[in-house]
Structures are given as C-alpha cells and as structure tokens.
N, C-alpha and C positions, 0 to 999 in steps of 0.2 A: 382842180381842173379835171372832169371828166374826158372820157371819151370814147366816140362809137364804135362799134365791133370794125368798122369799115376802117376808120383811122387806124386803130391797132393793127390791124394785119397790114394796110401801108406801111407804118411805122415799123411793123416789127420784118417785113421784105426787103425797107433799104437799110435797118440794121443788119440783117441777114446780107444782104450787098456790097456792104460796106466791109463787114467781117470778112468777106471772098476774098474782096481785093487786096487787103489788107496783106497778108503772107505775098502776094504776089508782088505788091508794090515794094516790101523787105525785102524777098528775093532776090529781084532786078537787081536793087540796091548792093547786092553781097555779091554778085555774081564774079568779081573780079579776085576774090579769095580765094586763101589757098586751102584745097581739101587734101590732104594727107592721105588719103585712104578711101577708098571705096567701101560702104557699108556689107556689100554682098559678098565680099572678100574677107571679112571678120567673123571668129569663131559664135557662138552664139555666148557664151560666156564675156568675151570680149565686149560685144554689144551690150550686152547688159551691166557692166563695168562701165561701161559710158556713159551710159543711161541712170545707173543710180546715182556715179558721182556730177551729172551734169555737166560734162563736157560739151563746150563748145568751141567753135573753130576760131571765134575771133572771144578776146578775153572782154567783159561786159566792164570793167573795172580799169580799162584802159592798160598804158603798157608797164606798170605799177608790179602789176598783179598776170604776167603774162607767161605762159610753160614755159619759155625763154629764160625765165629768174628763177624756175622751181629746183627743188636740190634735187628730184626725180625725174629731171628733163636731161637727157643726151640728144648733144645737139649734132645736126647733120652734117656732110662734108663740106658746105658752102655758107655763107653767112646768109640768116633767113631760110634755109631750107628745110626740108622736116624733118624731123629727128627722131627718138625714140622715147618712151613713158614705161618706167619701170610698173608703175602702178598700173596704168591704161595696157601694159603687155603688148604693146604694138605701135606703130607711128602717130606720131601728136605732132599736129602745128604749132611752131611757138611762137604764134602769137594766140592760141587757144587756153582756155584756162577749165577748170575741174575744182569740184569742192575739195580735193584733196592736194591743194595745190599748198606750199612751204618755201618759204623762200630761201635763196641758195646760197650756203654761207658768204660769208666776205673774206677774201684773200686777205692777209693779214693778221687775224683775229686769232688767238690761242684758243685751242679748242680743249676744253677740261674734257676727260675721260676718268671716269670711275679710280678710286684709287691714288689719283695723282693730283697732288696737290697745287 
C-alpha cells in the first residue's frame, strides 16, 4: 500500500494529535493522586535520584509491589499519608514504586545475621 505525500502528512498530523492528547487524557485521569512533593522544592541530586531509579507516584505493578511494602519506605503519621525513602532521600508516596524497591521483611521471620547459626 502506497501513499501520497498529502496523505502522510494527514496521517502523520493526527498521529501528531493524537500523541498531544494522549499525556493529557492520562493526566486528567491521575489528577486525584497524591504527590508528596513538589519537584521545585527537590535538591538537584534528589531529582536525579528519581529519575534514574524511575520513581513513580502511583506503583505500575499494582499494590504488590507499592513503597508501602518496601524495607526503605518509613511511613507517615497517618495511614496512607506520605512518608519517607531512605534511598529517594526525601518523601515518597506509598503507593509509588522505584527500581529500587525490596520488599519489607515479614514479622515473624528469623532473620540470619553473619556468624550466627
């Protein structure tokens, strides 16, 4: 299937259109989430800490996998509120997740330490 100069740039305007919308209609969608922190208010190291390990506000992997279970997650004074990321060095929503995320032991569990049998 060809096609003429005049269709491609149709084509490739309401891909282009379509693309706009797209973040905007995700947006909307998340608006009622919680952000922990203001970007403008993070060191520049901090941001970049986020950025490499791909922190996000809401966790992609459902509540499985959410900074809420992580063993680096301190959680805030109220249930669901935001807490703190020893790794992230500043407040994390938990229910956001990070490549650096671990999940938080289980109470109960004997925990081996070096030396002891």
């Amino acid at each position: 299937m060809r096609f003429t100069r005049r269709e491609a740039l149709q084509r490739g305007v309401m891909l282009g259109l379509f693309g706009l919308s797209l973040p905007l209609a995700i947006s909307t969608g998340c608006a009622d989430a919680d952000v922990c922190t203001d970007p403008d208010l993070l060191s520049t190291a901090q941001l970049s800490m986020r950025e490499t390990l791909q922190f996000s506000e809401s966790s992609p992997h459902g509540p499985q996998r959410e900074c809420a279970g992580c063993q680096f997650f301190t959680t805030g004074a109220d249930a669901g509120a935001c807490g703190r990321c020893q790794i992230l060095q500043g407040p994390a929503n938990p229910r956001g997740h990070c490549d650096s995320w671990a999940q938080r032991p289980k109470f109960g569990r004997r925990v081996m330490e070096w030396g002891v049998g």
